[in-house]
C-alpha positions in Angstrom: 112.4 43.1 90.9 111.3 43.5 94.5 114.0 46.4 95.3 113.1 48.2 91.5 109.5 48.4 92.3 110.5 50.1 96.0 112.5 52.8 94.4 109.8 53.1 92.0 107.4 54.2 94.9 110.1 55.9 96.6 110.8 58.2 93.7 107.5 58.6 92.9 106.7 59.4 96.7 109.3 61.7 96.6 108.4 63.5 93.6 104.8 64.0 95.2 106.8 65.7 98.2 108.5 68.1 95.7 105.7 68.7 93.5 103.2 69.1 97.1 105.7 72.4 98.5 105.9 73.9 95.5 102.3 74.0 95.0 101.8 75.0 98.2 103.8 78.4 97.2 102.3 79.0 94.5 101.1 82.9 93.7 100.8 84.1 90.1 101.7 88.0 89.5 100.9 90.1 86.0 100.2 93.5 85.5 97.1 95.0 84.6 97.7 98.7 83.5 101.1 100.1 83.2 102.2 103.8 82.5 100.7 105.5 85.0 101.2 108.5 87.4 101.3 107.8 90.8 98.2 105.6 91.2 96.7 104.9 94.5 93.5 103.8 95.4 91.4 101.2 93.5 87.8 99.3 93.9 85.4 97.2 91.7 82.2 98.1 90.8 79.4 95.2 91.2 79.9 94.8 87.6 83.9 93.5 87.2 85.4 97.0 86.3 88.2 98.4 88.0 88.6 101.6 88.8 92.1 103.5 89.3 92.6 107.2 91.0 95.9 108.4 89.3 97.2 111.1 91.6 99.2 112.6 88.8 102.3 114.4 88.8 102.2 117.9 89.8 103.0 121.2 88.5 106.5 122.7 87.7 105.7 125.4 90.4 106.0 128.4 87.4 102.1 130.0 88.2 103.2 130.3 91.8 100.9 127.3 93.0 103.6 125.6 95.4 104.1 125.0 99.2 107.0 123.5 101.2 106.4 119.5 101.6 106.3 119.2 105.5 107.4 115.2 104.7 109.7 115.9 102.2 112.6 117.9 103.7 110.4 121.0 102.4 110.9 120.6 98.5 108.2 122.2 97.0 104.8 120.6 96.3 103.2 122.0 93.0 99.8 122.0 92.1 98.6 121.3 88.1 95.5 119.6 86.4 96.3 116.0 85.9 94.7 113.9 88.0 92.8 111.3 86.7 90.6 108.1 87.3 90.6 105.2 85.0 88.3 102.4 84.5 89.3 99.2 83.4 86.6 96.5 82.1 86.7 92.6 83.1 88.0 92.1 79.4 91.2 94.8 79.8 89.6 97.5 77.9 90.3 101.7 79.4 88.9 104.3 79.5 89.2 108.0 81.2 86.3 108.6 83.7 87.5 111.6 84.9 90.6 113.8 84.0 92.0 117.2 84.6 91.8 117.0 88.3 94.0 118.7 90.4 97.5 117.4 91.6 99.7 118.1 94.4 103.4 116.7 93.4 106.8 117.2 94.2 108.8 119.2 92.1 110.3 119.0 89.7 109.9 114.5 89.7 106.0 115.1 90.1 106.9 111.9 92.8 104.2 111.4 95.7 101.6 113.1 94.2 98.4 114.3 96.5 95.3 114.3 94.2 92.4 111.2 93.3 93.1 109.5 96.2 90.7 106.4 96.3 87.4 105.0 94.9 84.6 102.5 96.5 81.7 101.6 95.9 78.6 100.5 98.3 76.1 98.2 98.2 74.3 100.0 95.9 76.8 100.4 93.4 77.0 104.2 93.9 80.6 105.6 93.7 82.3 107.7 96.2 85.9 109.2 95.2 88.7 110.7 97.7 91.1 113.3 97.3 94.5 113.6 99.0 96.1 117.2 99.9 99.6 116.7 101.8 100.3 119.9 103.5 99.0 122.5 105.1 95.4 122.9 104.7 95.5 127.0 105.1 97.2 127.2 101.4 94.6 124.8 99.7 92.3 127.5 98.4 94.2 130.7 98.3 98.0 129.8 97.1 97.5 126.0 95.5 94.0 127.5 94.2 93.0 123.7 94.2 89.9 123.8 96.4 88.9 120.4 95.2 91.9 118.6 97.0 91.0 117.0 100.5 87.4 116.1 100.0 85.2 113.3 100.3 82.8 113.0 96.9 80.2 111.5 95.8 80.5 110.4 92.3 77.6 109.9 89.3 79.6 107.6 86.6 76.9 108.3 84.0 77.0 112.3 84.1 80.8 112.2 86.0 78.9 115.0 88.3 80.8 115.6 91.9 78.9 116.3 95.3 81.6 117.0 98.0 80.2 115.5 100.9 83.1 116.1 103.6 85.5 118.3 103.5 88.4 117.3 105.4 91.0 119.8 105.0 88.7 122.7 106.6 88.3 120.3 109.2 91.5 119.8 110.3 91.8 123.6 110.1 89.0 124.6 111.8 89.6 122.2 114.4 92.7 120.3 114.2 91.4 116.9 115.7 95.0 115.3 117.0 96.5 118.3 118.5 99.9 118.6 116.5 100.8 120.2 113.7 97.6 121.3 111.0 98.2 118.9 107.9 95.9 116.9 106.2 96.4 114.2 104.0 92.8 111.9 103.6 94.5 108.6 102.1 91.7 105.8 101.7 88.1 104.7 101.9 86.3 102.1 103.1 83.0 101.9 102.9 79.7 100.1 105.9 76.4 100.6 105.2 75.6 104.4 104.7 78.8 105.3 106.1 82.1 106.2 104.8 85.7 106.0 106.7 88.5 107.8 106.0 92.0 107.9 107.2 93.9 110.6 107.2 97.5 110.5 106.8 98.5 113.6 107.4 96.4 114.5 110.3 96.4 111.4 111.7 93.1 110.5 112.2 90.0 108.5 110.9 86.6 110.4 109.9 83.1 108.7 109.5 81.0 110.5 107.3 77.3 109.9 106.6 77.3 108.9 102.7 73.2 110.6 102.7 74.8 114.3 102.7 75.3 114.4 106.6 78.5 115.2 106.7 81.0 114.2 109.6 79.8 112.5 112.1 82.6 111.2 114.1 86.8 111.9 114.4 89.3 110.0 116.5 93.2 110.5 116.6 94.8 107.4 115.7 97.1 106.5 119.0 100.8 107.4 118.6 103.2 104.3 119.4 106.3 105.5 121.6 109.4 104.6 120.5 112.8 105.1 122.3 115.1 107.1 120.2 117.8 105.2 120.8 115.7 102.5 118.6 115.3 105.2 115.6 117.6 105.0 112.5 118.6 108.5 110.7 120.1 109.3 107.4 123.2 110.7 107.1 123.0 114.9 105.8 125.4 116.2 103.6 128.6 117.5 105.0 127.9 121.2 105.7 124.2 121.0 106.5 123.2 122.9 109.3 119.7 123.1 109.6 118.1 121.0 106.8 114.4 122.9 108.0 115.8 126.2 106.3 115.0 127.7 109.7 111.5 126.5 110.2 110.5 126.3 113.5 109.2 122.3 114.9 105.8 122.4 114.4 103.5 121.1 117.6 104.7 117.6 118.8 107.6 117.6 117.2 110.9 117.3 118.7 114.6 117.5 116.9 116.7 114.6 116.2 120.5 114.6 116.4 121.3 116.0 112.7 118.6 118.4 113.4 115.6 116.6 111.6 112.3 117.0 113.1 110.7 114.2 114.6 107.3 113.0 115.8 105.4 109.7 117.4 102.7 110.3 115.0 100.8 107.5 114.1 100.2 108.0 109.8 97.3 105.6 108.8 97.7 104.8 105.3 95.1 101.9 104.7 91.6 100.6 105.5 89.2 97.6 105.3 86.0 96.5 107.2 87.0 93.2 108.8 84.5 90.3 108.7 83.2 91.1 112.3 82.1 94.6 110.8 84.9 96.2 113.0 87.4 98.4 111.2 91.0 97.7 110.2 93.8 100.2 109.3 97.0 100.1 108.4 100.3 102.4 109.6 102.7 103.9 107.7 105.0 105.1 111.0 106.4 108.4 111.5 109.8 109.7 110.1 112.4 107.7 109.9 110.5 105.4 109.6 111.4 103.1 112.1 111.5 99.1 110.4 109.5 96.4 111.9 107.1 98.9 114.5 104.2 99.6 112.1 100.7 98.3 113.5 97.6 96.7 112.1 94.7 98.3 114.4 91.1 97.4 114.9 88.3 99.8 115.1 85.0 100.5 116.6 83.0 101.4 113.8 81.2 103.6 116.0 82.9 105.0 118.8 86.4 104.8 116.0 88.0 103.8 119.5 91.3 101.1 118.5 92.8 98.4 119.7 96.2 96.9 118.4 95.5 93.6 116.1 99.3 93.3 114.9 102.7 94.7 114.9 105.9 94.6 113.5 105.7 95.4 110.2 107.1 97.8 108.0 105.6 100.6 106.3 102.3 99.4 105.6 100.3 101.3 103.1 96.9 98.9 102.3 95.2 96.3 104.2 92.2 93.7 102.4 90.7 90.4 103.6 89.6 87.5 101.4 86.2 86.2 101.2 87.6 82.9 104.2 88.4 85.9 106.6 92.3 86.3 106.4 93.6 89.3 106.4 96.5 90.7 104.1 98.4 93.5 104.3 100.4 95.7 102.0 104.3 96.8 102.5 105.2 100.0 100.9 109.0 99.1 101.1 110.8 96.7 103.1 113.0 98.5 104.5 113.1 102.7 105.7 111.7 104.5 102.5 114.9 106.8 103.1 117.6 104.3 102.8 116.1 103.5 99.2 114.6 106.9 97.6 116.4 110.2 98.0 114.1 113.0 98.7 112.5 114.4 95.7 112.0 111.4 94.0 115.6 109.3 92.9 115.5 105.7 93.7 119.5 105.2 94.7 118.2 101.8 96.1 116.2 98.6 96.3 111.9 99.9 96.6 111.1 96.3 97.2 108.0 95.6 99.2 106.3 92.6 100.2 102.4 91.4 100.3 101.5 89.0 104.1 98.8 87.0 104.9 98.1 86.7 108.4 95.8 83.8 109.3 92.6 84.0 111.2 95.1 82.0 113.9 97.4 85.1 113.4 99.7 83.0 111.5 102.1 85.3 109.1 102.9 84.2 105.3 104.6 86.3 103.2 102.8 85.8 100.0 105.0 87.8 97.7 108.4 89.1 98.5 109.7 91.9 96.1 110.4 90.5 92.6 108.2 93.5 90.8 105.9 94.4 93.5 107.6 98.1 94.3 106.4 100.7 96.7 103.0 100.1 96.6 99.9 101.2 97.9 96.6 100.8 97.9 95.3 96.7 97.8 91.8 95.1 96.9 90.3 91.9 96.3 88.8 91.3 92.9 85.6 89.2 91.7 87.9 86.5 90.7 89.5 86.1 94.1 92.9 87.6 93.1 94.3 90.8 94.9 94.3 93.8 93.0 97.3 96.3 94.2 98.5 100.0 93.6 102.0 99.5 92.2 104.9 101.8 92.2 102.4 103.8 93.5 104.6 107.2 94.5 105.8 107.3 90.8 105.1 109.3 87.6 105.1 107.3 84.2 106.1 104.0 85.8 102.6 103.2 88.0 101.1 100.1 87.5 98.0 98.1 88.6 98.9 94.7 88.9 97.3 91.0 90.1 98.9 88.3 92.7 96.3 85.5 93.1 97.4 84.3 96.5 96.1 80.9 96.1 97.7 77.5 96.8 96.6 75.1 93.7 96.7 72.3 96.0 97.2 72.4 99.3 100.5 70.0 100.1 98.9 67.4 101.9 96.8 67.2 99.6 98.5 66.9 96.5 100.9 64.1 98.5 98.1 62.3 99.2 96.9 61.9 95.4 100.7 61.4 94.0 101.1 59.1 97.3 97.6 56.8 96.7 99.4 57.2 92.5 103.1 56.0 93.6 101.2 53.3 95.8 99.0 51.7 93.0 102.1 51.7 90.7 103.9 49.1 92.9 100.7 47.5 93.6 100.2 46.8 89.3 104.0 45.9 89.4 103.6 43.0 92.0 100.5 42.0 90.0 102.1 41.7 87.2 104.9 39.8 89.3 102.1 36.9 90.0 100.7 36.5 86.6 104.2 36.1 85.6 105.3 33.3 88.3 101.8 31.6 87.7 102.1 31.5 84.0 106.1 29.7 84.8 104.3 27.2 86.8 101.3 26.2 84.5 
């Protein structure tokens, strides 16, 4: 009786240590809206909705409204009305906002679309909407004809009216903040106060504008990370290509890698959140090829926009968000060098798996979600309920998604062990009760 009441605790005790680690990886993932074209940047109003900017999927390039994609081996981007930004209540009802706006896409798989970019709101639940460009900001107005593309708005959800209130891609012509080549690419939006920050992707480089009408007020280049070629990874050109530029000569800061690709130490910030401290926190994408395991997590000035590295070693990061304890979690596009898995132009030949990591306030790393439906995303949130809202298959047409991983461990191990422990413990304590009362009643 003695040794059936120990393995009773034991298994018991040993059940609690099963049931403890699996609850302590616990993360729940569904999908919120599916369907979409290219959706990238989401926020809440203070009311529960969601909003979604759907980038859209381009133009077939017919009316002439095309220019050479300066990320994409030069396939042509083409520019058509279908853009649009959804809203999606607390109880999983949508509806259009806005549609009809313009889209930059490549041609003809209308993959990594440039268009509604991002949407946040600010204290005072006033809406400010991004768009995205993706090339050359000289071609915006004259050949794309799609003036509305690189701009900072301002957004009135009950009359849909638009106030541009920076524009971004005469900026980086006019002035061309880092020095290299003039592209411009404004990516996401976080928003401190009166003031709105924007990185740009394309011209590498983080704006603050004054949400009041101001304009710009500050521009800093986001600091390129030098690594040794002999570190870089290149694909493999068809037999029998020569010079896969067409003949284009290296833009500024770019040099030529061995099969004649041209490449840069750009930094390309992709994502944005105000930490806790009120500093600033962006992402990095990394320049092509995309080197795995050297994309950083940098910390801002929200004034001076001077940065500071605050991690490293990631991979093609494309969102950052904290949660309301102060941890920080950041988004990977893909897990491994986007070329190795998409071929340019848009066909996936291989596995778009990313990943979603938390990194403690201790700078402790946990990988919170590892692939198994989360695919080249971009663009990450925290909702009202505590669950992270993220941009999913976000450089697709037709196959976008929004979708929700609740990070949260439902308990915490130890103490889950301690509750099935204190349960295995009173189970052999009744047992030898009952043991007593049994030998009493034999001797009375």
């Amino acid at each position: 009786m003695k040794l059936k009441s120990f393995a009773l605790a034991l298994f018991t005790f040993c059940l609690a240590t099963v049931a403890g680690t699996k609850a302590a990886q616990a993360a729940s993932f569904s999908v919120v809206a599916d369907g979409l074209n290219n959706p990238r940047g989401i926020g809440f109003d203070n009311s529960g909705n969601l909003y979604v900017t759907e980038s859209g999927f381009g133009g077939d390039g017919k009316d002439g409204r095309s220019i050479p994609s300066p990320s994409a081996q030069y396939i042509p981007l083409s520019a058509a009305e279908n853009g649009t930004l959804l809203k999606i209540t607390p109880d999983g009802k949508k509806e259009t906002i806005l549609s009809n706006l313009t889209s930059l896409a490549l041609t003809p798989s209308g993959e990594q679309a440039a268009g509604p970019a991002d949407i946040k709101f600010d204290s005072q639940n006033n809406a400010y909407f991004l768009t995205g460009y993706a090339g050359d900001p000289s071609s915006r107005d004259s050949v794309l004809k799609s003036p509305s593309l690189g701009r900072l708005y301002k957004l009135d959800l009950n009359t849909k009216a638009v106030t541009s209130l920076a524009d971004f891609a005469q900026y980086e012509l006019d002035n061309n903040p880092d020095g290299s080549d003039i592209i411009t690419n404004p990516y996401a939006l976080a928003i401190k106060g009166s003031t709105g920050y924007v990185v740009d992707g394309g011209g590498n480089t983080i704006y603050s504008v004054g949400l009041d009408g101001s304009g710009i007020k500050n521009v800093a280049k986001i600091p390129e990370k030098l690594i040794s070629p002999d570190k870089l990874e290149f694909p493999e050109l068809p037999e029998g290509t020569v010079d896969p530029t067409g003949g284009a000569p290296l833009p500024p800061g770019y040099s030529s890698a061995p099969n004649g690709l041209p490449v840069s130490n750009q930094s390309v910030p992709t994502g944005i959140a105000v930490a806790p401290d009120g500093s600033l926190t962006v992402s990095e994408y990394t320049y092509f090829p995309y080197p795995e395991n050297e994309a950083r997590i940098l910390s801002l000035d929200p004034e001076t926009l001077e940065s500071t590295v605050l991690a490293d070693g990631f991979t093609q990061l494309t969102g950052v968000a904290y949660d309301p304890e102060g941890n920080l979690y950041a988004l990977q596009h893909m897990n491994s060098a986007e070329w190795k898995e998409i071929q340019q132009g848009g066909i996936i030949t291989g596995d778009i798996s990313g990943s979603l990591i938390k990194i403690g306030k201790d700078g402790t790393r946990t990988t919170i979600w590892d692939g198994d439906g989360l695919e080249a995303a971009s663009g990450i949130t925290f909702g009202p309920d505590g669950s992270l809202y993220i941009a999913n298959r976000a450089r697709l047409a037709g196959t976008g998604q929004v979708i929700r991983i609740d990070p949260r461990d439902v308990p915490e191990p130890t103490s889950m062990l301690g509750v099935l422990t204190a349960a295995a413990l009173g189970a052999s304590l009744k047992q030898k009760r009952k043991h007593k009362e049994l030998a009493k009643a034999e001797i009375v």
